[in-house]
Phi, psi and omega in degrees: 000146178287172138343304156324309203101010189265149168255158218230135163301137151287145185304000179245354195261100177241129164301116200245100182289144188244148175241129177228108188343174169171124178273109168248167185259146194224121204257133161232130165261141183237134188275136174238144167260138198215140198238118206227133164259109166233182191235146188217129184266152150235162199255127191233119143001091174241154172234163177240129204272139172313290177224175195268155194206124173241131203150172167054013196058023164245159178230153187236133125248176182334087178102351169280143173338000000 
């Protein structure tokens, strides 16, 4: 023991570090994006043209949808 009171390594005793492999686990959350389809009916108006009609850039003809 020193004086002090600390106890002092003897001069034959060296400290020796070790690198010692080790594993862990890391919990992550991940955000998910999600995308949902859906279908929807709807009723859209149809006519059937009388006589054919050209203009306005549509063209028609007779008796068509």
């Amino acid at each position: 023991m020193a004086p002090n009171g600390n106890v002092e390594p003897e001069d034959d005793e060296e400290e020796e570090y070790v690198d010692v492999p080790y594993t862990y686990e890391v919990e992550e959350i991940e955000e998910q994006e999600t995308t949902k389809d859906e279908v929807v009916e709807r009723k859209i108006p149809r006519l059937r043209a009388m006589y054919p009609y050209k203009g306005n850039g549509m063209e028609m003809q007779k008796g068509e949808v």
